[in-house]
PALUM-221759 format. One record per residue: residue in three letters; residue number from 1; y negated, z, x negated of N, C-alpha, C, CB in turn. Coordinates in Angstrom, 1 decimal, decimal comma. Glycine has a CB too. Layout:
<sites>
["ala"; NUM; [Y; Z; X]; [Y; Z; X]; [Y; Z; X]; [Y; Z; X]];
...
</sites>
This chain:
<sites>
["unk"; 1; [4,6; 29,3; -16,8]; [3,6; 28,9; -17,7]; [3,1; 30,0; -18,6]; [2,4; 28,2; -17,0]];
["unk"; 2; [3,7; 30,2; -19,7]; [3,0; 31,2; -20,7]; [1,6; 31,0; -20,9]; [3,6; 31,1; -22,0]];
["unk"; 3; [0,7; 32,5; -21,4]; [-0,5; 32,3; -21,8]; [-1,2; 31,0; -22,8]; [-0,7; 33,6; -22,3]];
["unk"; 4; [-0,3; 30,5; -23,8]; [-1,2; 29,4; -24,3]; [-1,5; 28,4; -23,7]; [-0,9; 29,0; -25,2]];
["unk"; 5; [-0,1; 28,2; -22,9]; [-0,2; 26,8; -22,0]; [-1,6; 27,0; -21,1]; [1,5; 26,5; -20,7]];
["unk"; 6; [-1,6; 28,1; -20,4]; [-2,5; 28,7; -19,4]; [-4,0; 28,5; -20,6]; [-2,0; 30,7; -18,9]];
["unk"; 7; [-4,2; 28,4; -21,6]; [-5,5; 28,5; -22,1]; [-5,7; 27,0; -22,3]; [-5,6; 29,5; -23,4]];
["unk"; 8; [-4,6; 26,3; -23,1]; [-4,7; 25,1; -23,5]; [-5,0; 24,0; -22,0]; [-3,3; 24,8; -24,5]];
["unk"; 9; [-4,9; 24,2; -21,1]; [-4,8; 24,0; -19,7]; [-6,5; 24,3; -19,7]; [-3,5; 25,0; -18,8]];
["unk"; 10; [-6,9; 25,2; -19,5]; [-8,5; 25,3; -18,7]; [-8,8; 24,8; -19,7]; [-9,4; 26,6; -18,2]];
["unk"; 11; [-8,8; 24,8; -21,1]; [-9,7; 24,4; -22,4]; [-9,9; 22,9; -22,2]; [-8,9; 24,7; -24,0]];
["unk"; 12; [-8,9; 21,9; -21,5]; [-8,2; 20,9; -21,9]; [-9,6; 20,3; -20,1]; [-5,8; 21,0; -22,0]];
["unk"; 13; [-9,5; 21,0; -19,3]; [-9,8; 20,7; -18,0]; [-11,7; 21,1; -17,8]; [-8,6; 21,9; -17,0]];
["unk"; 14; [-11,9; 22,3; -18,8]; [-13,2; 21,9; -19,2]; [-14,1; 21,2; -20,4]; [-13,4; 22,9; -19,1]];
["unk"; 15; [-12,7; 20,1; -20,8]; [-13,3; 19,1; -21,6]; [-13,6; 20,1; -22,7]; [-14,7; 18,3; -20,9]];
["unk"; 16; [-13,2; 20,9; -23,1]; [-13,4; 21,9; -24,7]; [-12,5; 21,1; -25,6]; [-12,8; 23,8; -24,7]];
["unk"; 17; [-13,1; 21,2; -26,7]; [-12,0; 21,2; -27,9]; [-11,5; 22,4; -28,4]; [-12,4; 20,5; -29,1]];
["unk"; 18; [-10,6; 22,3; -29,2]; [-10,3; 23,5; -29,9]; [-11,0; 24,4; -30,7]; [-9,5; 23,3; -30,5]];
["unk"; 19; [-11,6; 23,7; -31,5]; [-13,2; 23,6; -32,3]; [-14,2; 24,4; -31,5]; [-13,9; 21,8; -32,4]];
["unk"; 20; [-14,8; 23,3; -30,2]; [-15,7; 24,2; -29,7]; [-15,8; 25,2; -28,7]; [-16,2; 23,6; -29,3]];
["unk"; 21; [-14,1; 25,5; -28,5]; [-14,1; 27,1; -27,6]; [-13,7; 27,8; -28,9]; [-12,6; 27,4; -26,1]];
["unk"; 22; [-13,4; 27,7; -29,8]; [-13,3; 28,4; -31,1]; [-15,2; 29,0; -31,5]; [-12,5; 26,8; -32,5]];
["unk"; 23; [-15,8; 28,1; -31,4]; [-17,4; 28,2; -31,8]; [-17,7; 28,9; -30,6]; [-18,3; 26,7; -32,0]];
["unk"; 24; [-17,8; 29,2; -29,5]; [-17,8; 29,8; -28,1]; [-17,8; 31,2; -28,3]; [-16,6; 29,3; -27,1]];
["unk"; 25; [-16,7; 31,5; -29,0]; [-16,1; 33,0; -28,8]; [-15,7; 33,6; -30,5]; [-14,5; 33,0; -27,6]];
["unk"; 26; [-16,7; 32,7; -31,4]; [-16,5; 33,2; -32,5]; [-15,1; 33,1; -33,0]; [-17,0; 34,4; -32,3]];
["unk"; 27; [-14,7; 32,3; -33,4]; [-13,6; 32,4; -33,5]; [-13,0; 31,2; -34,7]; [-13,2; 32,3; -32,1]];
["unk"; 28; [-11,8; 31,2; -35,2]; [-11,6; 29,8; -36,2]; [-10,9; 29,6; -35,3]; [-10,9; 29,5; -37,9]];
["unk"; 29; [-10,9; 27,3; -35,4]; [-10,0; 26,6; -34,5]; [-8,8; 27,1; -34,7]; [-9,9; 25,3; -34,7]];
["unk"; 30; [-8,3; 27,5; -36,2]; [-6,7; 27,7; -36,3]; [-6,0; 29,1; -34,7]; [-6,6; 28,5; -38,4]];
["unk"; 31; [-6,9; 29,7; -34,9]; [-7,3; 30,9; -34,1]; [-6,6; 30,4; -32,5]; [-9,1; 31,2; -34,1]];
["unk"; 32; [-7,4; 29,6; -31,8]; [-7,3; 28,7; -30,7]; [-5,8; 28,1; -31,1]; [-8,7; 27,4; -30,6]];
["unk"; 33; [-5,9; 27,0; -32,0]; [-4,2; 26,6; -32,0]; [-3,4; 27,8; -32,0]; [-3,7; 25,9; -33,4]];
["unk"; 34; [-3,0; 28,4; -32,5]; [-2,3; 30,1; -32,8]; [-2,1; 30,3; -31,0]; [-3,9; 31,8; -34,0]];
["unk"; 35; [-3,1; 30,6; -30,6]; [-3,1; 31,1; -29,2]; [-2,5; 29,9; -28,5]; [-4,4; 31,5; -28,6]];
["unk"; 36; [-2,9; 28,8; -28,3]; [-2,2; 27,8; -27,5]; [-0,1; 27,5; -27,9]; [-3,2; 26,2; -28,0]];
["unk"; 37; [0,0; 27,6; -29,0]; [1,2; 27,8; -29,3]; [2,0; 29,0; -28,9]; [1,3; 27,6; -30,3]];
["unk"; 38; [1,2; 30,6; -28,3]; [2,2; 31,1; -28,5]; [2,1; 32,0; -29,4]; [3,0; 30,3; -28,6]];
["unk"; 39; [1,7; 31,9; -30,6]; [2,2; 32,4; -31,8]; [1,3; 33,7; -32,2]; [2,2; 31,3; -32,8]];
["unk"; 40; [0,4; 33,9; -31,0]; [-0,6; 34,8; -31,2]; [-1,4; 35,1; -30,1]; [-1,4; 34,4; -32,1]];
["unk"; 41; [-1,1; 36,7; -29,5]; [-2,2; 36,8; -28,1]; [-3,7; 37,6; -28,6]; [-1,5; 37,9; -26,6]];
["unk"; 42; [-4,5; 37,1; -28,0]; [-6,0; 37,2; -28,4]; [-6,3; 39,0; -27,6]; [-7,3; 35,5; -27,6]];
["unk"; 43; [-7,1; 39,6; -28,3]; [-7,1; 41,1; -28,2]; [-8,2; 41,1; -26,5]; [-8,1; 42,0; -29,9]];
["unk"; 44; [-8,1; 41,9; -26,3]; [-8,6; 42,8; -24,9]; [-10,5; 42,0; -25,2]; [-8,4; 45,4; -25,1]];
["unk"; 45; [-11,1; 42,1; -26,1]; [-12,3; 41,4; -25,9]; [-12,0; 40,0; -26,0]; [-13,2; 41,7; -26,7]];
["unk"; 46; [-11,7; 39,5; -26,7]; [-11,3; 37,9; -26,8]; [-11,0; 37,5; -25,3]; [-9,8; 37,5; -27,9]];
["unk"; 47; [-9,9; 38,2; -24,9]; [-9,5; 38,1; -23,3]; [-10,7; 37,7; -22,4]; [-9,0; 39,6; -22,8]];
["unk"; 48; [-11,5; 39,0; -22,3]; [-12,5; 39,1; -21,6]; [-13,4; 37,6; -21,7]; [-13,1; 40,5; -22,1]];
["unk"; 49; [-13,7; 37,3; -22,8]; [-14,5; 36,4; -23,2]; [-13,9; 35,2; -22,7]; [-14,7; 36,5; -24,5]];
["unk"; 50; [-12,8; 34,9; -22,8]; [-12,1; 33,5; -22,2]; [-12,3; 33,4; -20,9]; [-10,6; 33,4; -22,4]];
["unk"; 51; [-12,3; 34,9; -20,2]; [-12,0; 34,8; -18,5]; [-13,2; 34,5; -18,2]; [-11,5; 36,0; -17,5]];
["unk"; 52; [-14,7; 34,9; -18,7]; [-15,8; 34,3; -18,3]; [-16,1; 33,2; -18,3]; [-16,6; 34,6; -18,8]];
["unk"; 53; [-15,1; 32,4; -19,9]; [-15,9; 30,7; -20,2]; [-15,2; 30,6; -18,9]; [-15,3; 29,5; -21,9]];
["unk"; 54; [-14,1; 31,0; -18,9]; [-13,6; 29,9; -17,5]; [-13,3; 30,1; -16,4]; [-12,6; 29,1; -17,5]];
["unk"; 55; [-14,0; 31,3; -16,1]; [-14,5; 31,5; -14,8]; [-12,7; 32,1; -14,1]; [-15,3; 29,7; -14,2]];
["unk"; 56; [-12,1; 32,9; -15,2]; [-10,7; 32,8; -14,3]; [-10,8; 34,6; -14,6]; [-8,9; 31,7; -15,1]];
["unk"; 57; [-9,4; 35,3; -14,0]; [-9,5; 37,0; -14,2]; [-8,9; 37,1; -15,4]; [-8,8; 38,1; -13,1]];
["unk"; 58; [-8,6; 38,1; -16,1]; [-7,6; 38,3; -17,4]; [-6,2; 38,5; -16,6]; [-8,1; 39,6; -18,5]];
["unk"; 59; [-6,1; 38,6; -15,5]; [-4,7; 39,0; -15,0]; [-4,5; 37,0; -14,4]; [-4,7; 40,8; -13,4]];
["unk"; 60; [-4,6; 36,4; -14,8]; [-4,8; 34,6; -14,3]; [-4,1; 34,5; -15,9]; [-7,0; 33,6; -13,7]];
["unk"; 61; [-4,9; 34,5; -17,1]; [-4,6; 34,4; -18,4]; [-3,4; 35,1; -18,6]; [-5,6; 34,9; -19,2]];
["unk"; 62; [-3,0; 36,4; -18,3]; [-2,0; 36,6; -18,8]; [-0,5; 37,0; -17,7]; [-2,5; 37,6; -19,7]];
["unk"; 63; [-0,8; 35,8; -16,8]; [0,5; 35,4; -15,6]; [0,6; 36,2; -14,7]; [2,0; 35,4; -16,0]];
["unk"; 64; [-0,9; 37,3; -14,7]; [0,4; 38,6; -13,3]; [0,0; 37,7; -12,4]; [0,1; 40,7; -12,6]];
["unk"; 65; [-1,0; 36,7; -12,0]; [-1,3; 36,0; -10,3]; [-1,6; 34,5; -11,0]; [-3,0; 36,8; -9,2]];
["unk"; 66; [-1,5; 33,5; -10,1]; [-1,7; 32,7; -10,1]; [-2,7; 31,9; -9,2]; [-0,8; 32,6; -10,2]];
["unk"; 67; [-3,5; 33,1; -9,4]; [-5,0; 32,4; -8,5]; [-6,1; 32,5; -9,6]; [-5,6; 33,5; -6,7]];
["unk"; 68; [-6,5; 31,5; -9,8]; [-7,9; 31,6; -10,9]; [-8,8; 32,0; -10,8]; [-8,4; 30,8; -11,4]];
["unk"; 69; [-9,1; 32,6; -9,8]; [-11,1; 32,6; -9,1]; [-10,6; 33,8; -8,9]; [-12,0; 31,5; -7,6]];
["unk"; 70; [-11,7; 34,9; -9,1]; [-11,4; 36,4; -8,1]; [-11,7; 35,8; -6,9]; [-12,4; 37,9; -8,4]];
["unk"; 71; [-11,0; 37,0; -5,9]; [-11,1; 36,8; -4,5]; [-12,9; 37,5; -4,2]; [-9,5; 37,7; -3,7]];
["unk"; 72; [-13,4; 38,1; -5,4]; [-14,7; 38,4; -4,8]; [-15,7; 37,8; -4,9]; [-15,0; 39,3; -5,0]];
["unk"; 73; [-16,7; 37,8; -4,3]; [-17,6; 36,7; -4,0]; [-19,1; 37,6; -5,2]; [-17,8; 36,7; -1,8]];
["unk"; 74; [-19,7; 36,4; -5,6]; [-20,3; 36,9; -7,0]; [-21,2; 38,2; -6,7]; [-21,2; 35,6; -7,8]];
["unk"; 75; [-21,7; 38,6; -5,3]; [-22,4; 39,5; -4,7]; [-21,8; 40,0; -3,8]; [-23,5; 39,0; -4,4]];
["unk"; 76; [-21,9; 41,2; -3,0]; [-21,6; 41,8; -2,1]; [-22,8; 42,5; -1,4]; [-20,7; 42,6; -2,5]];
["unk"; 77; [-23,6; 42,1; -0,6]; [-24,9; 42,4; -0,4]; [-24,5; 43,5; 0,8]; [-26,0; 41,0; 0,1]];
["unk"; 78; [-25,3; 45,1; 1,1]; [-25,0; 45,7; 1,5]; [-26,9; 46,0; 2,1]; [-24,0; 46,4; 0,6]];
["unk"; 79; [-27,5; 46,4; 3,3]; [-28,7; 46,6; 3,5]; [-28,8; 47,7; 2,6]; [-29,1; 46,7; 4,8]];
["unk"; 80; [-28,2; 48,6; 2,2]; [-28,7; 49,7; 1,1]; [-28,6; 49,4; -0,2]; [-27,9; 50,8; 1,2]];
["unk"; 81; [-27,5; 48,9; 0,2]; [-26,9; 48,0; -1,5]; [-26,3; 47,3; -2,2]; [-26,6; 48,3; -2,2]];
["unk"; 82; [-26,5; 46,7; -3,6]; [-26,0; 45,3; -3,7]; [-25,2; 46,0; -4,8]; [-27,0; 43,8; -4,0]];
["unk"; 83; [-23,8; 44,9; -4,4]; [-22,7; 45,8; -5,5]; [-22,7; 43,8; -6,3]; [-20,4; 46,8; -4,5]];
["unk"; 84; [-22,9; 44,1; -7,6]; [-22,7; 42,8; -8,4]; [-21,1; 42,5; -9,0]; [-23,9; 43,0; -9,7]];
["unk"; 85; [-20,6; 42,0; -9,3]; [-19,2; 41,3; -9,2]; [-19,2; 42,1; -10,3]; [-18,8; 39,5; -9,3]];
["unk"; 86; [-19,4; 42,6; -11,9]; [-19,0; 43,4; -12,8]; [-18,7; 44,8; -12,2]; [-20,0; 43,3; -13,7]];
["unk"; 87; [-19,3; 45,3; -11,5]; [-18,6; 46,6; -10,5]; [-17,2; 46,1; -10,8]; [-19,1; 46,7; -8,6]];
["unk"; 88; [-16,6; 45,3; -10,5]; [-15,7; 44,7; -9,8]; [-14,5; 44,2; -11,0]; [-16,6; 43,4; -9,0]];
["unk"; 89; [-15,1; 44,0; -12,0]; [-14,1; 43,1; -12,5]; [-12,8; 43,6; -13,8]; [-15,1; 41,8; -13,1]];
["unk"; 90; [-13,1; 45,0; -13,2]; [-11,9; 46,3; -13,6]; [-11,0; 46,4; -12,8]; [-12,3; 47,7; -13,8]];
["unk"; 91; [-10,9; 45,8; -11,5]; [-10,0; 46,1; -10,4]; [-8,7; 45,1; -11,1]; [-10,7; 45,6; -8,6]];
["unk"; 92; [-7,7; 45,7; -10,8]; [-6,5; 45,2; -10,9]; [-6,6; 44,0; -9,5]; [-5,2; 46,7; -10,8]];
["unk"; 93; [-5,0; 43,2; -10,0]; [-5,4; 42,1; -8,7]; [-4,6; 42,7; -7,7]; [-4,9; 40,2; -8,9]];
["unk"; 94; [-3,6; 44,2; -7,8]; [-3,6; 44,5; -6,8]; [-4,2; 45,7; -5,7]; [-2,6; 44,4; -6,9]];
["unk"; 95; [-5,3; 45,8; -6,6]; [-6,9; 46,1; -5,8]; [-7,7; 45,5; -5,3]; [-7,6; 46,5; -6,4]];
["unk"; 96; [-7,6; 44,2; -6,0]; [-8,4; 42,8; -5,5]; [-7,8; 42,7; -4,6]; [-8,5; 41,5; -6,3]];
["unk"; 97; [-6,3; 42,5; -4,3]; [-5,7; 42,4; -2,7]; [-5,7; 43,1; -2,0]; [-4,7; 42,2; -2,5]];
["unk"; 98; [-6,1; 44,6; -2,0]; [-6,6; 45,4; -1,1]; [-7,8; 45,6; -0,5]; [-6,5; 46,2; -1,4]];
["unk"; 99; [-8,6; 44,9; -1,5]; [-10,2; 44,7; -1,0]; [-10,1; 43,7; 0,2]; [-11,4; 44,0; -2,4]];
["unk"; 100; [-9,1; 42,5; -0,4]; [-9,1; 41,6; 0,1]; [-8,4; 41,4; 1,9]; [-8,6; 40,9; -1,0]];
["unk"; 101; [-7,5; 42,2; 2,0]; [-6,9; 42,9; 2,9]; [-7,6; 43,3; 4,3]; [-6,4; 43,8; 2,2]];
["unk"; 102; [-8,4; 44,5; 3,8]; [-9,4; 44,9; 4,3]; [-10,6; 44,5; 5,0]; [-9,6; 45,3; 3,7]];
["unk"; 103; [-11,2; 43,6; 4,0]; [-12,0; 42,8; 4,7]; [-11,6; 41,7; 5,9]; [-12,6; 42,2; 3,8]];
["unk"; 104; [-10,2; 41,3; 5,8]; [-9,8; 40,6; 6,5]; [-9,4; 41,1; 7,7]; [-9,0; 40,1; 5,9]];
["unk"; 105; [-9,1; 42,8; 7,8]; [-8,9; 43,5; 9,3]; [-9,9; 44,1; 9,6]; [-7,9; 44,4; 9,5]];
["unk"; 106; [-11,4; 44,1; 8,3]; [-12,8; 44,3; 9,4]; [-13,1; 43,8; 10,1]; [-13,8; 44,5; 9,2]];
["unk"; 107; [-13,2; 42,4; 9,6]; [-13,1; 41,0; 10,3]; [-12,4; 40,6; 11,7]; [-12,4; 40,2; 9,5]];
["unk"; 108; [-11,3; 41,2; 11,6]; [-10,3; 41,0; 12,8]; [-11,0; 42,0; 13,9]; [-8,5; 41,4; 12,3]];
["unk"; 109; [-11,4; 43,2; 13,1]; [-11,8; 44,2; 14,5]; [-13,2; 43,8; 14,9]; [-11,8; 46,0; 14,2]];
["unk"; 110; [-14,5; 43,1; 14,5]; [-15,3; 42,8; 15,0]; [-14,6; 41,7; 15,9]; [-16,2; 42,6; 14,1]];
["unk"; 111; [-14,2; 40,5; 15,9]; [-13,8; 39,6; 16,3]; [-13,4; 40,4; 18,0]; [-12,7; 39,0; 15,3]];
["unk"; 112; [-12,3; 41,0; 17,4]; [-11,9; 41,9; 18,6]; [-12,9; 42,5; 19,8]; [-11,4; 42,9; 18,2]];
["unk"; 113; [-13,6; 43,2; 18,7]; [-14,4; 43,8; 19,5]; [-15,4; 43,0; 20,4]; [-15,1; 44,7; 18,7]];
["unk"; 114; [-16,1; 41,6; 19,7]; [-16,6; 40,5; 20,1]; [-16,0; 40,3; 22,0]; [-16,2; 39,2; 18,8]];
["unk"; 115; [-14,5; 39,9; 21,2]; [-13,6; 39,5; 22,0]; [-13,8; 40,5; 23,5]; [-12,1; 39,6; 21,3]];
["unk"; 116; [-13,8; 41,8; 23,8]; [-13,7; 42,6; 24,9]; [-14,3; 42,4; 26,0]; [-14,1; 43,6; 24,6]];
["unk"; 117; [-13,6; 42,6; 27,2]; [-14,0; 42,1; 28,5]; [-14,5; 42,9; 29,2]; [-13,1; 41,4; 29,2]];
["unk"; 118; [-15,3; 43,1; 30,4]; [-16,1; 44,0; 31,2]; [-15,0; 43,9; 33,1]; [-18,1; 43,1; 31,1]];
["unk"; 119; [-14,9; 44,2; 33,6]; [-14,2; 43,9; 34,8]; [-15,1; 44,0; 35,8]; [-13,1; 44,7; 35,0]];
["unk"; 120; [-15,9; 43,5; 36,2]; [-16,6; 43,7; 37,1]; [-16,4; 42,9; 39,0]; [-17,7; 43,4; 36,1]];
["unk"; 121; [-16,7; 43,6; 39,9]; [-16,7; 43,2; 41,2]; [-18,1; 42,7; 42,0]; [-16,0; 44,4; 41,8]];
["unk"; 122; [-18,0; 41,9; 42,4]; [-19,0; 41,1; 42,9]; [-19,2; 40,6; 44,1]; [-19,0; 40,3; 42,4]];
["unk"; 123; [-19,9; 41,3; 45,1]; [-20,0; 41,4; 46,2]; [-21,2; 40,2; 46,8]; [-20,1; 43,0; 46,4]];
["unk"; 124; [-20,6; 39,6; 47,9]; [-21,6; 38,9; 48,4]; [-21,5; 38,3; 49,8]; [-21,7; 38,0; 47,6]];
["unk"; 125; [-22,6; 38,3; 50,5]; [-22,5; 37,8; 52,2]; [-22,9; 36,5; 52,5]; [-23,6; 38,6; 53,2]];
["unk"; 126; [-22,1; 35,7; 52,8]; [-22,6; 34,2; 52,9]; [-23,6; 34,0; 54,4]; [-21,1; 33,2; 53,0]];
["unk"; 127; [-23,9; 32,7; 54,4]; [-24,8; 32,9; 55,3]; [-24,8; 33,3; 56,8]; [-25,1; 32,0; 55,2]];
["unk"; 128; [-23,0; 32,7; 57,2]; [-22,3; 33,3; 58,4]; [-21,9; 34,6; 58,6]; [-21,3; 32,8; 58,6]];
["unk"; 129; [-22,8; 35,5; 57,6]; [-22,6; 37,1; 57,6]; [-21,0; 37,6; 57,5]; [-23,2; 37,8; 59,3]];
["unk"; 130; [-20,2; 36,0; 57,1]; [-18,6; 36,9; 56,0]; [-19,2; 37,1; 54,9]; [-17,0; 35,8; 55,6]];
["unk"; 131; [-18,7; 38,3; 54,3]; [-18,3; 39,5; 53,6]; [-17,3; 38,7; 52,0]; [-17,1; 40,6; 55,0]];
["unk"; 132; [-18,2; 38,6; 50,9]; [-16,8; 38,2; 50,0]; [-16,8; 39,0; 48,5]; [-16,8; 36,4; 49,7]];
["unk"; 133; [-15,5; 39,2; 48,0]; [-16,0; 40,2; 47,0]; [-14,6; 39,8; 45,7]; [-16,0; 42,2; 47,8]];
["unk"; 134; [-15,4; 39,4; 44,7]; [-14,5; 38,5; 43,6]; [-14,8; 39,0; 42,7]; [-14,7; 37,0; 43,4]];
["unk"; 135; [-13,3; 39,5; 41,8]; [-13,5; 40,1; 40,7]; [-13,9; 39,0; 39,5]; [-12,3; 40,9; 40,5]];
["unk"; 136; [-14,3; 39,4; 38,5]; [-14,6; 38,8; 37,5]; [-14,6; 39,5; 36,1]; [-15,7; 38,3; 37,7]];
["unk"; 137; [-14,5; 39,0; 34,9]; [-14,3; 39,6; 33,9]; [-15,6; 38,8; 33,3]; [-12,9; 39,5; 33,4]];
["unk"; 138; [-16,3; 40,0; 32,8]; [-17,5; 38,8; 31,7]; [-17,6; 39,9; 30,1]; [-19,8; 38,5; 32,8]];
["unk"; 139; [-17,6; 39,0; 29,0]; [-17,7; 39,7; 27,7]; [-18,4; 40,9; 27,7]; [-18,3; 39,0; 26,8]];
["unk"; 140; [-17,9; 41,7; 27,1]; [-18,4; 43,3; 27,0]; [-20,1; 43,3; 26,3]; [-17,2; 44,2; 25,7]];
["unk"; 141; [-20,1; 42,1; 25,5]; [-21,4; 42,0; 25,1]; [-23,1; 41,7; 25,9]; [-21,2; 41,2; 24,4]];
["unk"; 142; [-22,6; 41,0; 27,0]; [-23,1; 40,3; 27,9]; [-23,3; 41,3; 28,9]; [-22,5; 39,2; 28,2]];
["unk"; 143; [-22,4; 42,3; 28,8]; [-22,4; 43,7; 30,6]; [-23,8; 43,8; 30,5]; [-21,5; 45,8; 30,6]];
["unk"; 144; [-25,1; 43,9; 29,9]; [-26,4; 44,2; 30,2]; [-27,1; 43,6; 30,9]; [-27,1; 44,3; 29,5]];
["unk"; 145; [-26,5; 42,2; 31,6]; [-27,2; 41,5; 32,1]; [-27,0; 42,0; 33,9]; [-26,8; 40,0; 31,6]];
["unk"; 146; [-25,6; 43,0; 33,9]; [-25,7; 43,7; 35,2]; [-26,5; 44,6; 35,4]; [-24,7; 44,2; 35,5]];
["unk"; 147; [-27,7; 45,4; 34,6]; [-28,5; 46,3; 34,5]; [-29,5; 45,4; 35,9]; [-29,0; 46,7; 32,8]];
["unk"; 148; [-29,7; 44,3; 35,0]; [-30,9; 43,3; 35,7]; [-30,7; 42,7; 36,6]; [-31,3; 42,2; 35,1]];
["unk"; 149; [-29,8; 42,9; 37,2]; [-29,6; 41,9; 38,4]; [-30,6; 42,6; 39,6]; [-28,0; 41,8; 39,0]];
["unk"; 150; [-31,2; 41,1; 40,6]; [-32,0; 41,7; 41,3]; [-32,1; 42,1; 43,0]; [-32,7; 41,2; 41,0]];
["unk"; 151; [-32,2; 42,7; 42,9]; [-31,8; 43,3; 44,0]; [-32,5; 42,1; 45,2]; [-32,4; 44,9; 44,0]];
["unk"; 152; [-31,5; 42,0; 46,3]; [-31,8; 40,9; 47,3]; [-30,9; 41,1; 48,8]; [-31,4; 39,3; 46,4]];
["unk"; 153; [-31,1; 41,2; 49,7]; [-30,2; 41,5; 50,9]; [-28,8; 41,1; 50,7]; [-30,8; 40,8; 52,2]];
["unk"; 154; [-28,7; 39,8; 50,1]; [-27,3; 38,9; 49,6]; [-26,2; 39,8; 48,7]; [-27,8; 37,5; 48,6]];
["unk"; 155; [-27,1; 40,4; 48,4]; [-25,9; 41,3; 47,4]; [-25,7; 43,0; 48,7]; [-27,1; 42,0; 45,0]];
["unk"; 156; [-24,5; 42,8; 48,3]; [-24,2; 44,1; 49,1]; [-23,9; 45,4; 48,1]; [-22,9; 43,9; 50,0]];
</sites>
C-alpha cells in the first residue's frame, strides 16, 4: 500500500473529505488529491501534522511498519517522573520495538520473581507422640509468615 492509498484510507475512515483535511493542515484540496494519487509526498511538517490528525506514526504513513498506534502509551508515569508521549515521538519504530521489548522482559522478571518458591520443612507431633516432618514449598513472598509462627509444644 503506497503512502496515498495509506492517507486516502484514514481520511476516507475518519469520515474527512478532501476539502476538510485540506482546511485541517492548511492546505489546497488539489494538494490532498496530489498526495492521494501519488503524485506528490507532503514535507516532514505536513507529515507530522497528518500523524497527529490520525493518530498514526510517520513511519505507519510512509510503509516502514504496519502498525498505526505507537506502541507507547500516551503517559509513562514514573514516582519521580512523568515522561509525556512527545519525549517519545522521535524514536524510530525500531526503538519503539526496543522500548517495547524491554518492557515485556521487565514484566517477565517481576512475574518471575512473583513466581519464586521458599522450601521449607515442617515438623510436627501428632497426638500419639509420632514424629512427622513434610516438606513444603510456599511463595517467596509469603516466607514472612514463618517469622510468626507460634510457638506451641506441637511444633518441634
Amino acid at each position: 500500500m503506497s503512502f496515498g492509498e495509506r492517507l486516502r484510507q484514514l481520511r476516507i475512515s475518519t469520515n474527512l473529505t478532501q476539502e476538510q483535511l485540506a482546511k485541517k493542515i492548511k492546505l489546497s484540496k488539489a494538494n490532498i488529491s496530489k498526495y492521494e494519487a501519488d503524485l506528490v509526498e507532503p514535507n516532514i511538517d505536513t507529515l507530522k501534522i497528518l500523524s497527529k490528525i490520525f493518530n498514526v506514526s510517520t513511519d505507519y504513513l510512509l510503509e516502514k511498519t504496519n502498525i498505526k498506534e505507537s506502541e507507547l502509551p500516551k503517559k509513562l508515569n514514573n514516582s519521580q517522573t512523568t515522561y509525556n508521549r512527545e519525549e517519545f515521538e522521535d524514536l524510530t519504530q525500531d526503538e519503539v520495538d526496543t522500548l517495547a521489548v524491554l518492557a515485556k522482559t521487565l514484566k517477565e522478571k517481576r512475574k518471575k520473581k512473583e513466581d519464586e518458591t521458599v522450601t521449607v520443612a515442617v515438623a510436627a507431633r501428632s497426638k500419639n507422640n509420632d514424629e512427622h516432618v513434610k516438606i513444603i514449598k510456599i511463595p517467596k513472598k509469603d516466607s514472612d509468615i514463618l517469622d510468626t509462627a507460634p510457638e506451641s509444644d506441637e511444633i518441634l
